[in-house]
C-alpha positions in Angstrom: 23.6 33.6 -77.5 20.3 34.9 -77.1 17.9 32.3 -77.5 20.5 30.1 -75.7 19.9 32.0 -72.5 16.1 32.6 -73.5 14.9 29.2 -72.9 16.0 28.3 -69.9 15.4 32.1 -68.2 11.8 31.9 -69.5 11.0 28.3 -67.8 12.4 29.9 -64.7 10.5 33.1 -64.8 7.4 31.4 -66.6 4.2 32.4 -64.6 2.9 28.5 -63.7 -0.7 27.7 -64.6 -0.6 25.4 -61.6 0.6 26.8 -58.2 2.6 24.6 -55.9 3.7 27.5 -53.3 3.3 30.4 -51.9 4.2 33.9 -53.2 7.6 34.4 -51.1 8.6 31.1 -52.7 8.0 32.4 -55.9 10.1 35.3 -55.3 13.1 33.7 -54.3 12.8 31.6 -57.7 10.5 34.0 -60.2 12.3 37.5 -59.6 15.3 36.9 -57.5 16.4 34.7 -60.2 15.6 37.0 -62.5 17.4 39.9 -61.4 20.8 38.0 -60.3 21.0 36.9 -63.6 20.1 40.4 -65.5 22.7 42.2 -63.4 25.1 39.3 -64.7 24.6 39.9 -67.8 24.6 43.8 -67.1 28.2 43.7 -65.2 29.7 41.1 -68.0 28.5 43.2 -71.1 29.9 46.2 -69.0 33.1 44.4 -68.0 34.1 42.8 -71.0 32.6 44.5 -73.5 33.4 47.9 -71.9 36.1 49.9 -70.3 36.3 48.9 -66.7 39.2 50.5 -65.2 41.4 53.4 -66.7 44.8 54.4 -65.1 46.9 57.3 -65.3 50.1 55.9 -66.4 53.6 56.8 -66.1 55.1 58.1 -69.8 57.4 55.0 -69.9 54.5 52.2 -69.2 52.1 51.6 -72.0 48.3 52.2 -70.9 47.2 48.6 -71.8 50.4 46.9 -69.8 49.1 49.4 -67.0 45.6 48.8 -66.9 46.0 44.6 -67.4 48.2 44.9 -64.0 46.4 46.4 -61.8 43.3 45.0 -63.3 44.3 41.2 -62.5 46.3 42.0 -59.5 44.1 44.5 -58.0 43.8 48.3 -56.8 44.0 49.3 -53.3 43.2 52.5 -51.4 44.3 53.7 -47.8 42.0 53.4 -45.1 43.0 56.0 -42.8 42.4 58.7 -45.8 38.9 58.5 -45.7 39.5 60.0 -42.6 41.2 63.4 -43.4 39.4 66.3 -45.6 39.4 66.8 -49.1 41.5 69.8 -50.7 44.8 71.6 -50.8 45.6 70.8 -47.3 44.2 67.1 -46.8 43.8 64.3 -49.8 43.0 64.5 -53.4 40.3 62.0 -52.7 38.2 60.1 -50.3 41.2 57.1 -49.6 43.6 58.3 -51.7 47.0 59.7 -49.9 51.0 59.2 -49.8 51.4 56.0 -49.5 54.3 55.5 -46.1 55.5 52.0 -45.6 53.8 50.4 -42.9 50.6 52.1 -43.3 47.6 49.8 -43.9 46.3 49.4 -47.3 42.8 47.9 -48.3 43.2 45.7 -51.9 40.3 45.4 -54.0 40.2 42.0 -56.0 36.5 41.3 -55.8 35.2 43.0 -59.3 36.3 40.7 -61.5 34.4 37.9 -59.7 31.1 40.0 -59.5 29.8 38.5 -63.0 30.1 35.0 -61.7 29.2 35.5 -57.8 25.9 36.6 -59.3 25.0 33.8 -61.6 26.1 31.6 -59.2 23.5 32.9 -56.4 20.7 33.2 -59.1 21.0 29.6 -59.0 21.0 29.1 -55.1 17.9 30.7 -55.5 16.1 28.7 -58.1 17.6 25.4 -56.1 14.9 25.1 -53.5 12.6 25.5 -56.2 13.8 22.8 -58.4 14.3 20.4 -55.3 10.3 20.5 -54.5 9.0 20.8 -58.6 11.0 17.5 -58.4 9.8 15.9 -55.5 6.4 17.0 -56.4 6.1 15.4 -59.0 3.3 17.1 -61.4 0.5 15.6 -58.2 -1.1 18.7 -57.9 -1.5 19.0 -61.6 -3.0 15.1 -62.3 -5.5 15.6 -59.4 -6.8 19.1 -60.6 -7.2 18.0 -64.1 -9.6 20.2 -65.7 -11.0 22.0 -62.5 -9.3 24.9 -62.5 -11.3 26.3 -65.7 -14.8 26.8 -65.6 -16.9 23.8 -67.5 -20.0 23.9 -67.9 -21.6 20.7 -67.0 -22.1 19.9 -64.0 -22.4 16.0 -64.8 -18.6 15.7 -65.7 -17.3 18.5 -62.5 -19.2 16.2 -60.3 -17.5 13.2 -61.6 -13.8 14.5 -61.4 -14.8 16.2 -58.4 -15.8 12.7 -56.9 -11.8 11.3 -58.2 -10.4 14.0 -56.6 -12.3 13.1 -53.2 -12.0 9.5 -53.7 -7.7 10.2 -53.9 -8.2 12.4 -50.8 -10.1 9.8 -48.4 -8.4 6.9 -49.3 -5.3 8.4 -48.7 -5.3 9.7 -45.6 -1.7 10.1 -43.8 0.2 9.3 -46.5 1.3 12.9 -47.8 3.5 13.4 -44.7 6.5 12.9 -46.9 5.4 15.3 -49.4 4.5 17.9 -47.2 7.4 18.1 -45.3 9.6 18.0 -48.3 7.9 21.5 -49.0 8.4 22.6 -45.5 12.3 21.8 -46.0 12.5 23.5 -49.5 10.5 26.6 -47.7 12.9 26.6 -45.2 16.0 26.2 -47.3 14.8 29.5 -48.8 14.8 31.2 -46.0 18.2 29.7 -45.1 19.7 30.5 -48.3 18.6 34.4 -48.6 20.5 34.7 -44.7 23.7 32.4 -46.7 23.6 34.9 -49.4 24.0 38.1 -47.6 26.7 36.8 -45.4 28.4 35.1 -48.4 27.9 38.7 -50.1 29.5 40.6 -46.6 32.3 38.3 -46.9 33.0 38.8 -50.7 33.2 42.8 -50.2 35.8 42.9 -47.3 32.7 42.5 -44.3 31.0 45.6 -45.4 27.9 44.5 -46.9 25.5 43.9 -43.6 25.0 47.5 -43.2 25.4 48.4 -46.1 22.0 50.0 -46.6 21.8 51.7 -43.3 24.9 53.3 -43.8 23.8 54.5 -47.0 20.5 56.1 -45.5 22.5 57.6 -42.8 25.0 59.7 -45.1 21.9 61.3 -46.5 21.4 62.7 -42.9 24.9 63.2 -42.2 26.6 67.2 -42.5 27.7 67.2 -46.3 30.9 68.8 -44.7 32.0 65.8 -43.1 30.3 63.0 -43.6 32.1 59.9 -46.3 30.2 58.8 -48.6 29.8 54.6 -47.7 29.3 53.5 -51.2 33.0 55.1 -52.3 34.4 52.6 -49.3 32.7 49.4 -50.8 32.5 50.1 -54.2 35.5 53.1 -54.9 35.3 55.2 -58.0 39.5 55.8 -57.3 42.3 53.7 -56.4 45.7 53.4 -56.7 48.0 50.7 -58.5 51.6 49.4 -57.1 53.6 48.7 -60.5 57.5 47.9 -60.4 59.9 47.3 -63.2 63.4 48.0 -64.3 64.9 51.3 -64.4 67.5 52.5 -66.7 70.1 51.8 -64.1 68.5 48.1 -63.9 67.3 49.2 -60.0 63.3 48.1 -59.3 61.4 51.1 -59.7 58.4 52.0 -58.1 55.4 53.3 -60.3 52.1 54.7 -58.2 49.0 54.8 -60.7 45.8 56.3 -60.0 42.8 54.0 -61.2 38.8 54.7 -62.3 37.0 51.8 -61.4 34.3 52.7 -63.6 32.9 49.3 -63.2 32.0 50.0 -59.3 29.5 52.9 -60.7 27.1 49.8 -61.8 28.5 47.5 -58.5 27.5 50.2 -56.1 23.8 50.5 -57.6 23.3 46.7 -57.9 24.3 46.0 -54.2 22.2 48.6 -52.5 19.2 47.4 -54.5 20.1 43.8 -53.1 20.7 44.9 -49.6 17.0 45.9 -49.6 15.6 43.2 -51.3 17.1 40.1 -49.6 16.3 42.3 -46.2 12.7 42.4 -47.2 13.2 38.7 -48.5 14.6 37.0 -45.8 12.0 39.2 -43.3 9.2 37.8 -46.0 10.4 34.6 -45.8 10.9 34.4 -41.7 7.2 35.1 -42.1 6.6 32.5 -44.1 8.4 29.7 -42.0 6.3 30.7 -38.8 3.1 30.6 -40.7 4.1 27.4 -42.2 5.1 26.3 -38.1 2.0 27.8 -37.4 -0.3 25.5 -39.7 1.2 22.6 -38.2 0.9 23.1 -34.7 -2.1 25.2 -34.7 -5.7 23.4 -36.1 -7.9 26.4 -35.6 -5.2 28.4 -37.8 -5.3 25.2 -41.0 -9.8 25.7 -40.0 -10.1 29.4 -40.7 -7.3 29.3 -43.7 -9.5 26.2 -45.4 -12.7 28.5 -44.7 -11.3 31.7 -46.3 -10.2 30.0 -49.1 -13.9 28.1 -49.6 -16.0 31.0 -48.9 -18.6 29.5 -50.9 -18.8 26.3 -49.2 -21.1 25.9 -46.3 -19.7 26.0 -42.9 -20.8 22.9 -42.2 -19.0 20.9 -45.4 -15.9 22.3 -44.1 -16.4 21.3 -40.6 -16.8 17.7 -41.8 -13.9 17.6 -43.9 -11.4 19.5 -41.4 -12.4 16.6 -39.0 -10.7 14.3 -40.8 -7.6 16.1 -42.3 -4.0 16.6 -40.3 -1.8 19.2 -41.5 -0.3 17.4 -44.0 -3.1 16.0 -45.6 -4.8 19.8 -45.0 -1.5 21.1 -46.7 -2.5 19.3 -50.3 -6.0 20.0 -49.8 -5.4 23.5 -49.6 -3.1 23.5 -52.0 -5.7 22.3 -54.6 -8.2 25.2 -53.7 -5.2 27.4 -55.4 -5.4 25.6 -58.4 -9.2 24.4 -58.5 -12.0 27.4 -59.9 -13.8 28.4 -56.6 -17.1 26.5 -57.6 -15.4 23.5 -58.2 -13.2 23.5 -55.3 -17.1 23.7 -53.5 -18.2 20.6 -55.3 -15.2 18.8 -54.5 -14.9 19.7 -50.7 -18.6 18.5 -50.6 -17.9 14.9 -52.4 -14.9 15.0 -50.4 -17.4 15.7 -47.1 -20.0 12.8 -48.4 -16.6 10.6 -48.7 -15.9 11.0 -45.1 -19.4 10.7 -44.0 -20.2 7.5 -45.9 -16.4 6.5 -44.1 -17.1 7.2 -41.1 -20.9 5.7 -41.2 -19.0 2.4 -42.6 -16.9 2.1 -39.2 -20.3 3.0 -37.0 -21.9 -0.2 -38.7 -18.5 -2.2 -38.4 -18.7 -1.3 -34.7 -21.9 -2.3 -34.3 -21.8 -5.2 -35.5 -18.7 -6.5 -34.0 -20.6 -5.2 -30.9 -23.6 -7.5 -31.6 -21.2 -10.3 -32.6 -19.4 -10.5 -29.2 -22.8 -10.5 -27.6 -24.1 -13.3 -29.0 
């Protein structure tokens, strides 16, 4: 069971010799990933290989019938107890009261599914990452070849270097497809991580959006009257509706008090991922402006291209950026990732020459169509 799970969580975790995206896109697919499918494992080993729920049975019901019922068909508690104090003269616990009929009760159904909701999102988050790895086809990897270690003649840098540029100018305009299909796998990551916590709010009754400021506010809150948030989402003790036959063959109504001691783990692995997807989806709002921001904005794609090249001589990178759009900047930048800095130098200035010897090509083209229509 091990290795079968080994393989394909170290390809999706693997740290990638060559980089095709950004750090918040490996976040969604490197550690989100990661830790959905930990905490998985965690809740399954804990649910089925542990004691989830216990419940005080009636003498006549055997434990195991009792705790199979309300296990399957759920526990409930009683909203308006959270309301009323905690002692001789209120409840026995936070949501916990006589039950009168007509009074609203709050089911809880959703921890048997908590194993599975989570695998599934681990893999909404490694999606966007699959969709571009496939669409990009291994093209960063075949143009940096061997320039991302350091070689030692110059003779054979130079040469590759020289490929490199060679792909570069004489395809100009044509990466418009590939580009974008990264800008719509960036943005699908930001889409998802929103998807996720609403799916998530949804899943645990439409208490999961503030879930995290409510539990920093009961921190602040008078210990004499404040309720903790985490026993409303995730309760500790619940109560179980169980009928059967009498002696008399009348229905019978059996109330059972419930340890969810499942919802211990639940409660800590859902405030962690309120906070994380927060800072995710914030990281990754950031990361779709910036990405609008290279597109509409050449002075931003100029100063990016010269951070990256610090090396390279301001004029070199002036030449090139004369030439490049955004989405042919977008590859070219993407190599400087991959490419040791004094290689990525040699290439941005055969890539310069490239461009030079281009555009002295259309000068003398000009000029001689010029001198052609004068005669």
């Amino acid at each position: 069971m091990f290795y079968m799970l080994a393989g394909p969580l170290g390809r999706a975790v693997k740290i990638h010799r060559i980089v095709i995206d950004n750090q918040i896109f490996r976040l969604h697919y490197n550690a989100t990933t990661l830790l959905l499918v930990f905490f998985s494992i965690l809740v399954t080993s804990t649910q089925y290989f542990g004691d989830p729920i216990n419940c005080v049975q009636h003498d006549s019901i055997p434990n195991n019938v009792l705790k199979t019922f309300c296990w399957l068909h759920g526990t409930f508690n009683l909203p308006e107890a959270y309301n009323k104090s905690i002692g001789p003269k209120g409840v026995p616990y936070s949501g916990i009261d006589k039950f009168t009929p007509g009074q609203p009760r709050k089911y809880f159904l959703y921890y048997q599914w908590v194993c599975f909701v989570l695998f599934l999102q681990a893999v909404t988050f490694y999606a966007p990452h699959w969709i571009w790895k496939l669409y990009e086809g291994g093209l960063v990897r075949r143009l940096t070849q061997d320039l991302d270690c350091p070689v030692k003649d110059r003779a054979e840098v130079c040469s590759k270097a020289g490929v490199v540029a060679k792909y570069i100018s004489t395809h100009l305009g044509l990466h418009a497809c590939y580009f974008y299909a990264y800008v719509f796998c960036e943005f699908l990551n930001f889409v998802n991580v929103v998807a996720q916590i609403l799916i998530t709010d949804n899943f645990l009754g439409n208490m999961f959006t503030t879930f995290g400021t409510d539990v920093l506010k009961y921190d602040e809150m008078n210990p004499e009257i404040r309720n903790d948030p985490m026993s409303r989402v995730f309760p500790r003790l619940t109560k179980c509706a169980f009928h059967m036959f009498g002696t008399s063959g009348d229905v019978q109504k059996y109330d059972a008090l419930c340890i969810l001691a499942q919802n211990i783990i639940n409660e800590k692995i859902y405030i962690f991922l309120w906070f994380w997807w927060v800072l995710l989806a914030l990281g990754s709002g950031v990361a779709v402006g910036y990405r609008l921001g290279t597109i509409m904005m050449p002075r931003l794609r100029h100063t990016l291209l010269k951070n990256r090249a610090r090396i390279t001589d301001r004029r070199t990178i002036d030449t090139v950026m004369r030439r490049l759009c955004a989405t042919d900047w977008f590859l070219v930048y993407m190599l400087s990732k991959n490419m040791h800095p004094v290689h990525y130098r040699i290439f941005l200035q055969e890539l310069s020459k490239e461009f030079s010897t281009t555009d002295g090509s259309r000068l003398l083209n000009k000029e001689n169509d010029s001198n052609t229509s004068t005669v």
